[in-house]
N, C-alpha and C positions, 0 to 999 in steps of 0.2 A: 366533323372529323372524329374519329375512335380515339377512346383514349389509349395511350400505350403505359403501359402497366408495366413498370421495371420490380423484378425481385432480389433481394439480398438474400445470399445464402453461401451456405458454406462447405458442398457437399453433393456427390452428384448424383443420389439416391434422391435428396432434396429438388434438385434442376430437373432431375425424370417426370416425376410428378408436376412440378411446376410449369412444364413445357407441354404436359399429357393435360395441365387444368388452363390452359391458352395463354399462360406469360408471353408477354412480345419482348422482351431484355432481358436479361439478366446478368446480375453486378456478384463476380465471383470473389469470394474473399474467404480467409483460413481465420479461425477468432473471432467472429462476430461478438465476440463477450468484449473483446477489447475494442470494437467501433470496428474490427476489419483489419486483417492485414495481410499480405502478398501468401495467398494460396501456391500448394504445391503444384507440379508442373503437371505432373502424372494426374491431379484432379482438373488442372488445366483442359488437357489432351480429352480428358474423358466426356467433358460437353465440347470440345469441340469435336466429336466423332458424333455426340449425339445430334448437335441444332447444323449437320451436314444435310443440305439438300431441303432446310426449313427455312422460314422468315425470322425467327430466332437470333436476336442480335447477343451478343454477349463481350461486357466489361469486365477487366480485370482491375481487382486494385494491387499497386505496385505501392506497400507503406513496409518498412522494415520492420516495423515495433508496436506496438501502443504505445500510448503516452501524449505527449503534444506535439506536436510538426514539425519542430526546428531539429534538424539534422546536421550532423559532424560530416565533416569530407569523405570519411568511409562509409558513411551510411547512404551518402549520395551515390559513392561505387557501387555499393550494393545495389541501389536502386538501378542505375543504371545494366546492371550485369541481368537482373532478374526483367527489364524490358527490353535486352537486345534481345534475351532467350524467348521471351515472348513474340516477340517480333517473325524471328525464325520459326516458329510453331504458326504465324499465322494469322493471329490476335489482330485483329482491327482497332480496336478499341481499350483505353488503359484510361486508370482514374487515381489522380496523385495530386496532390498539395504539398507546399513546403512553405513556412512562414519564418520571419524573423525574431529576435525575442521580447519586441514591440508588437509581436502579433501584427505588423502588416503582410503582404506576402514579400517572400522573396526574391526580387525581382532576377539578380544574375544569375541564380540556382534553377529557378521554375524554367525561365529562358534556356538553360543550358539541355535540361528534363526535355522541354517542349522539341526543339530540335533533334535530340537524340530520339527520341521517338517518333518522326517521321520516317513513313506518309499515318503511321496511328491519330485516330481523331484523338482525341486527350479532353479528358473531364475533371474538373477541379472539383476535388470533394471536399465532402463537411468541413474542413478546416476553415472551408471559408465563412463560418458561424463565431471562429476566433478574433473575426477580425473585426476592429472595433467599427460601430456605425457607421462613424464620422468620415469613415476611408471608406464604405461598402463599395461607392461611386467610383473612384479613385480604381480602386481591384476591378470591380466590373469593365470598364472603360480600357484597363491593362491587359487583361484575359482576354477579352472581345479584339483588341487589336493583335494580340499573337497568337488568331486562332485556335484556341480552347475552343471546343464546342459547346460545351456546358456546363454549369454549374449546380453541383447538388446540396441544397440548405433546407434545414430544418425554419430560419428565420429565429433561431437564438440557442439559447441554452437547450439540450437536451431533456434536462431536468422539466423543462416546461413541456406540457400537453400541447399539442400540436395545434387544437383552437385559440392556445394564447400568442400564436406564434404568427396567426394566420395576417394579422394586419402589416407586420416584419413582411412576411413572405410576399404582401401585395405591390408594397412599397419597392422592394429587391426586382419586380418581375416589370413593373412601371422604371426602376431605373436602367434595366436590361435594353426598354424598346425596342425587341424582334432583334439586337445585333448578335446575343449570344442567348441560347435557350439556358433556361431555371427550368429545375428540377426539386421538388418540392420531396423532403422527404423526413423521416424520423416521426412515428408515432402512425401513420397515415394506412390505414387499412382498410379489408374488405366493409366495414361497416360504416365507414365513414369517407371513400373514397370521393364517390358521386359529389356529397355534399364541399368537399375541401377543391375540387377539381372547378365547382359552379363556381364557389365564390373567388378565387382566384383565376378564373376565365383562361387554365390552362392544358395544355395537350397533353401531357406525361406525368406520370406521378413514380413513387420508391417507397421501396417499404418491404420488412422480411414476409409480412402476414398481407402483403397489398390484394392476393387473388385466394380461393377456400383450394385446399391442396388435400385430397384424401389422402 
């Protein structure tokens, strides 16, 4: 099986190229300096005009801020407001987390997220790197039964190289067992793809630099 190669960016000058160098996804987000956060519409619009009538899949991240996960009631509106508008434009695909301030997730919040964004597949991003070990199982097993499709993890801290991460990430993909896809991501590029993909025995990889973009 090919690998699918998903890129992070921010920008549709960025997504031309990227789609012109054979990205098969792409994860749209406004900030990447802040980890990502809910891109404008109008940049929205603009790759979905371009990956029209392509195999080009494309994810939106719907996060209001930087900072860390746990959200106030209005920031959930927000959220909510910026994925029914997505929804209306067309978007198949949206990538959100929301955690507790124990860092587990949260469960009535993400449920309430997960619903309101149906028929959207829904991918639980990095935040799930917040969540401590000892619950990764616990999360995985919760996701996996309401339908998330995926989940995107570095396997720890960002601060760590993505080869210190890798045994995290094997372990994460062994507690998934085929019921929810892991997506390995943060640090992960074109020079080191092949090799982080073998030893994790997986299909998709993420990354801003994952494909060479002239």
């Amino acid at each position: 099986m090919d690998l699918i190669k998903e890129i992070a960016l921010a920008d549709v000058v960025t997504a031309k190229k990227a789609i012109r160098a054979g990205v098969d996804r792409i994860e749209l987000n406004a900030r990447l300096d802040l980890g990502g956060v809910t891109p404008t519409f109008a940049a929205v619009q603009g790759i979905l005009d371009m990956i029209r009538g392509t195999q080009v899949e494309l994810v939106v991240m719907v996060r209001p801020r930087g900072g860390d996960f746990v959200y106030s009631g209005s920031e959930i509106k927000q959220m909510k407001q910026s994925i029914e508008r997505l929804k209306q434009m067309g978007v198949k695909n949206v990538t959100f987390g929301v955690l507790t301030p124990a860092q587990g997730i949260n469960y009535e919040k993400m449920n309430e997220l997960i619903e309101f964004a149906e028929p959207m597949a829904v991918v639980f991003h990095m935040a799930f790197d917040d969540i401590p070990v000892t619950d990764k199982l616990t999360a995985i097993d919760w996701l996996a039964q309401h339908g998330v499709k995926r989940i995107l993890t570095h396997g720890g801290s960002l601060d760590l190289p993505i080869e210190e991460t890798l045994d995290a990430l094997k372990e994460t993909v062994e507690m998934a067992q085929g019921r929810i896809e892991i997506l390995p991501g943060g640090g992960i590029t074109f020079a080191n793809v092949e090799k982080v993909a073998e030893y994790l025995q997986i299909t998709q990889v993420h990354g801003s630099k994952i494909i060479v973009i002239a």
